[in-house]
C-alpha positions in Angstrom: 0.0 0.0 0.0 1.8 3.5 -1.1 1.6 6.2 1.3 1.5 9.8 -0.3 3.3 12.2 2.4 2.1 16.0 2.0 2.1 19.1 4.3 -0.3 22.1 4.4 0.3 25.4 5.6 -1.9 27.5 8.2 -1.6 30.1 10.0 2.1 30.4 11.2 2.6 26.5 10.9 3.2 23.6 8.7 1.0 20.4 9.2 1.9 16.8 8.1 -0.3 14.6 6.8 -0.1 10.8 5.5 -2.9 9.5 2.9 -3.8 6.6 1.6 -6.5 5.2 -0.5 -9.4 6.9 -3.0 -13.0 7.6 -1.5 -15.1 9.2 1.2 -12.8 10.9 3.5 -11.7 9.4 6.5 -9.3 12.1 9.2 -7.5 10.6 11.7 -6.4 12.5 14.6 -3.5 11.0 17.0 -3.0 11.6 21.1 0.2 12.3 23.4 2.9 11.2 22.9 1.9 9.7 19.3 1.4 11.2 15.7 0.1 9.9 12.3 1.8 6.5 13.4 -0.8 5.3 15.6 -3.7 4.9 12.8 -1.5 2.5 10.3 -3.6 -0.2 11.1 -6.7 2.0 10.2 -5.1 3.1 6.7 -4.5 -0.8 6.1 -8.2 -1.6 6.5 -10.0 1.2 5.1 -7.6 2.7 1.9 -9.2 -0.2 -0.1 -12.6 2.6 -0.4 -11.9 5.0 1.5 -9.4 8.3 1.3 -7.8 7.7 4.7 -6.0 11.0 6.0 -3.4 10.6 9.0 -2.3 14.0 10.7 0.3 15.2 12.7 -1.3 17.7 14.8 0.6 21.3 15.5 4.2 20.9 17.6 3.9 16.8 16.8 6.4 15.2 15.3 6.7 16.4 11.6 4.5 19.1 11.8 6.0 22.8 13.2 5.8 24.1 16.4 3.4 27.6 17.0 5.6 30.3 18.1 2.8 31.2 20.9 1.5 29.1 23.8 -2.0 30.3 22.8 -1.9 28.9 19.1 -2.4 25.2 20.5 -5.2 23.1 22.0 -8.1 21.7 20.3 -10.1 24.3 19.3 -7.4 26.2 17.3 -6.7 22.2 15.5 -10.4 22.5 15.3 -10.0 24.9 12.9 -6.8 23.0 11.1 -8.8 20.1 10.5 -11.4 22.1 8.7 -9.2 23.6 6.9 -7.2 20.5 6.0 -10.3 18.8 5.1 -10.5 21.7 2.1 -7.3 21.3 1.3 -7.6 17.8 0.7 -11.0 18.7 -1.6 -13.6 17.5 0.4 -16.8 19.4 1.8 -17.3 16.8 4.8 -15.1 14.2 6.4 -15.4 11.3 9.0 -13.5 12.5 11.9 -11.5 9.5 14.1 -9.8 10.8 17.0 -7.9 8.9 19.8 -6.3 10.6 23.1 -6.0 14.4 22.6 -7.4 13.5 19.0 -10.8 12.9 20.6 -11.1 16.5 21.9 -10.4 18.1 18.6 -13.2 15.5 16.9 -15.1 17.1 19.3 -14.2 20.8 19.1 -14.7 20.1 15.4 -18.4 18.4 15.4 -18.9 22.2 18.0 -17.3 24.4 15.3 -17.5 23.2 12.5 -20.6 20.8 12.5 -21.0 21.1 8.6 -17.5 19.7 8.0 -18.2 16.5 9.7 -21.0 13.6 9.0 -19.9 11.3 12.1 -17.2 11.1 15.1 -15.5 8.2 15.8 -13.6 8.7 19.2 -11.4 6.3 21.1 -9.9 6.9 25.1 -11.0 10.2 25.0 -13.4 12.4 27.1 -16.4 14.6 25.7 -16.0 18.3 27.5 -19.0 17.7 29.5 -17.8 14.5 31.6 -14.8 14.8 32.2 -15.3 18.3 33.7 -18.1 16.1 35.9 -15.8 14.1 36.8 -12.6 16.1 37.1 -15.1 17.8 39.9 -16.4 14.9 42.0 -15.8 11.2 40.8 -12.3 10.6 43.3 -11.3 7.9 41.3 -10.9 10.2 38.6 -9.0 13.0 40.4 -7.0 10.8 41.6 -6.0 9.2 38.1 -6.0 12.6 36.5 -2.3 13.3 38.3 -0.6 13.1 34.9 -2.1 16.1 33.3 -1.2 18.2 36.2 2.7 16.9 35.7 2.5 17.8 31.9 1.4 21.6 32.9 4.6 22.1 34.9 7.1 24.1 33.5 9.8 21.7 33.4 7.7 18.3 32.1 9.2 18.8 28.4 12.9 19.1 30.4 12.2 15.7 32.3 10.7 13.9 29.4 13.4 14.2 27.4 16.0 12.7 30.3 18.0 9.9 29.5 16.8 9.7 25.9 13.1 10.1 26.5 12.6 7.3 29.4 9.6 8.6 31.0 8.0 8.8 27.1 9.5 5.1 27.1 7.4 3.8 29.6 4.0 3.4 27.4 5.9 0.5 26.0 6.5 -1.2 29.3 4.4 -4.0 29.1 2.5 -3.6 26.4 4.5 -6.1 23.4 1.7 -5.2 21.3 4.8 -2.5 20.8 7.2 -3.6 18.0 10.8 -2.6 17.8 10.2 -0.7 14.7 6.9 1.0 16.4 9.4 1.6 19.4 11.9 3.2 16.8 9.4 5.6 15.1 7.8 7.1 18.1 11.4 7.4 20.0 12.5 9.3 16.5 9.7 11.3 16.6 10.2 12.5 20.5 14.2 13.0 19.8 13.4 15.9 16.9 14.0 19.5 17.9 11.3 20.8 19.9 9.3 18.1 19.3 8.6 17.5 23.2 8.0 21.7 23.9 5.4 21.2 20.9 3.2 18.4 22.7 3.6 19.3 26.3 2.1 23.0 25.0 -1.0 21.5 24.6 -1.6 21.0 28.4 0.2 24.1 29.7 -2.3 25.5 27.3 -5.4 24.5 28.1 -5.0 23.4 31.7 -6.8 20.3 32.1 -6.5 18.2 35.1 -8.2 18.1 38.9 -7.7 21.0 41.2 -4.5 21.9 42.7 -3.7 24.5 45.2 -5.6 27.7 44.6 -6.0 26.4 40.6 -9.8 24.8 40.2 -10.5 21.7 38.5 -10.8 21.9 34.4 -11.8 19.6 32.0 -14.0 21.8 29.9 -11.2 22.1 26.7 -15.0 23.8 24.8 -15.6 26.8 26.8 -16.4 28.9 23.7 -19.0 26.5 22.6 -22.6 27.6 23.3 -23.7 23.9 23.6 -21.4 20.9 24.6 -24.4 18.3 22.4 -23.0 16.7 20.1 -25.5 15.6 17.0 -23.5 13.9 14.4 -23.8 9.9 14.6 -20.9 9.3 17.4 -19.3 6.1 18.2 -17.4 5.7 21.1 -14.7 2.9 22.0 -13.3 2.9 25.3 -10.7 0.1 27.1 -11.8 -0.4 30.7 -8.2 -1.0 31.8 -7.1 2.8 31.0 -5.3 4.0 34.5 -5.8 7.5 33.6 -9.2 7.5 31.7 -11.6 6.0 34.3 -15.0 4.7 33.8 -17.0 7.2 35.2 -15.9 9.7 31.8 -18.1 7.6 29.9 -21.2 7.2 31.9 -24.1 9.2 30.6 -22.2 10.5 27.8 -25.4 9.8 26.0 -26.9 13.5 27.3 -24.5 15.4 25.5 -24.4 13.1 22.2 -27.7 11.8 21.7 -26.9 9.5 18.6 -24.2 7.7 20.5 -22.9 3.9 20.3 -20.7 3.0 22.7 -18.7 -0.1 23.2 -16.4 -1.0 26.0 -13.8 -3.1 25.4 -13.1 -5.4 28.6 -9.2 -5.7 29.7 -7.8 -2.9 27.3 -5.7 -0.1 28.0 -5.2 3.0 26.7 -3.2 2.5 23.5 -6.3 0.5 21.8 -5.7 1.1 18.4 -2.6 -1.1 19.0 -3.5 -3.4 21.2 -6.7 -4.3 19.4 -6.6 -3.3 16.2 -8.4 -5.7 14.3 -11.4 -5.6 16.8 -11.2 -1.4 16.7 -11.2 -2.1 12.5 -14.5 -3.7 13.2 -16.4 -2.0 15.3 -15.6 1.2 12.6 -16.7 -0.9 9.2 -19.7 -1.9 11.2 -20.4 2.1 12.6 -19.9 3.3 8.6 -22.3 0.4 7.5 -24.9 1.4 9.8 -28.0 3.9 8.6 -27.3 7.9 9.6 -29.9 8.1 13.2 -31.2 4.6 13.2 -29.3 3.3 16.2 -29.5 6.6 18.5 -27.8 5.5 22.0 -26.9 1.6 21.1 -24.6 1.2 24.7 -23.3 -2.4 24.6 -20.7 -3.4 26.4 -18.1 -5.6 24.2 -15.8 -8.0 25.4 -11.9 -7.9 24.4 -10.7 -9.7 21.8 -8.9 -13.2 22.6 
C-alpha cells in the first residue's frame, strides 16, 4: 500500500499529513505522545474505499511548532482540521480521533458541524464529563495526576531525560509494541522541539483536577454555546485505561444523543494497538450502519482473545 506524504500550511505552521486510499474521507487525529503512526492499522483496513488521512497535529512530530503558547489546543486544530479537510478537496469528512485526538473531533463536530458527517472517538473524554468528573468522581481526580505533571514548567525538560525514558514507559508491558513501532515514536520525541510542541497542549489549556488555589478543568470547549453533540458518534473505550476512568463515559449519552458505545473489557489506553483488528470492526460496522437509526446503542463488548 503506497503512502502519499504531504504538508499544508496555516496560520504560522506547517501540518503533516499521510494518505492513503481513493473515496469518502476518512481524518485521523492522534494523542500524546503519538502522531500519524498510531492509525497504520486503520489506513490498512479502510484505503481499499476510502481516502484515509493521517495527521500530525501542530508541535507533533513532523509538523511545526506555533511560536505562541495560545496557538495550541483543540479548538485552534479545530480549525486545522477544517481547513485540511478543504485542502484535501472534500466538503465533509469522518472524523477518528484517539487521546488528545478525541477533543479536537469534538471541538470540530462544536465548530464546525458542517464539515463532519460522524465522530469516531477512542480513550478520549467529551468536555461535559470529564469536567463532571474532574469535579467529584475521586477515582478520577485521583487518576488525573498526569495532566497536572505535563502543565509544569519543566515536564518537556524531564521527558526528554535519558533519551526520553519517561516517554518510554508506554511500552513497558505492552509487546503489542514492536521494535520498529518503538523506533518511530522514540525518533519522533528525539526531533527538535518536538517535546515543547506536545507538552504545550496542556500548559495551554490546563486540564487536570484542582491543585492549590488552581480549580478543576476539563472543559477544553468553553467557547462552545452547547457541549451536544449531534452527528452519529461512536465511542470505543478500554476499561483498563489507569488515567481515563470509567465514570468519563457514563451518561455521555446526554450530551451526544446519537451515541454507540462499546467497552472493550481488559484494554488499556493504546487501543488502536492493542486491538486493532477488533477497533477495524467496530468502525466498518459504525460506517455500514443507517445515519440516526441506532440513536444511544450502549453495549458493552468483550476484548478480543
Amino acid at each position: 500500500m503506497a503512502l502519499e506524504h504531504g504538508t499544508f500550511a496555516v496560520d504560522d505552521v506547517s501540518l503533516h499529513y499521510v494518505k492513503a486510499g481513493a473515496g469518502p474521507l476518512l481524518l485521523c487525529i492522534h494523542g500524546f505522545p503519538q502522531h500519524w503512526y498510531v492509525f497504520r492499522h486503520v489506513i490498512a483496513a479502510f484505503a481499499c474505499d476510502h481516502t484515509v488521512v493521517a495527521v500530525d497535529l501542530r508541535g507533533f512530530n513532523l509538523s511545526t511548532r506555533p511560536a505562541k503558547l495560545r496557538d495550541n489546543g483543540p479548538w485552534v486544530c479545530a480549525d486545522d482540521m477544517a481547513a485540511l479537510v478543504r485542502h484535501l478537496g472534500f466538503a465533509t469528512c469522518v472524523a477518528i480521533g484517539h487521546d488528545l485526538g478525541g477533543p479536537v473531533c469534538y471541538s470540530m463536530a462544536l465548530h464546525w458541524p458542517q464539515m463532519l458527517s460522524r465522530l469516531v472517538v477512542l480513550q478520549a473524554a467529551h468536555p461535559g464529563t470529564l469536567d463532571r468528573e474532574l469535579h467529584h468522581n475521586p477515582e478520577q481526580i485521583a487518576s488525573g495526576g498526569h495532566w497536572l505533571a505535563l502543565r509544569r514548567a519543566d515536564s518537556a525538560e524531564r521527558l526528554r531525560e535519558n533519551d526520553c525514558a519517561l516517554l518510554k514507559t508506554i511500552f513497558d508491558g505492552n509487546d503489542f509494541f514492536t521494535a520498529v513501532d518503538r523506533e518511530i515514536y522514540l525518533e519522533s520525541w528525539r526531533r527538535t522541539g518536538a517535546v515543547e510542541g506536545m507538552v504545550a497542549w496542556y500548559r495551554k489549556e490546563g486540564v487536570g483536577p484542582a491543585e492549590g488555589l488552581t480549580p478543576a478543568s476539563g472543559n477544553y470547549a468553553r467557547e462552545a454555546g452547547s457541549l451536544i453533540i449531534d452527528h452519529p458518534t461512536l465511542v470505543i473505550y478500554g476499561d483498563a485505561d489507569k488515567h481515563l476512568r470509567r465514570g468519563l463515559w457514563q451518561g455521555l449519552d446526554a450530551w451526544v444523543p446519537d451515541l454507540e458505545l462499546h467497552r472493550i473489557e481488559g484494554a488499556g489506553h493504546w487501543i488502536l494497538e492493542e486491538r486493532p483488528a477488533r477497533i477495524n470492526a467496530l468502525i466498518r460496522s459504525f460506517l455500514a450502519r443507517t445515519s440516526g437509526a441506532a440513536s444511544a446503542v450502549m453495549t458493552p463488548v468483550s476484548a478480543d482473545a
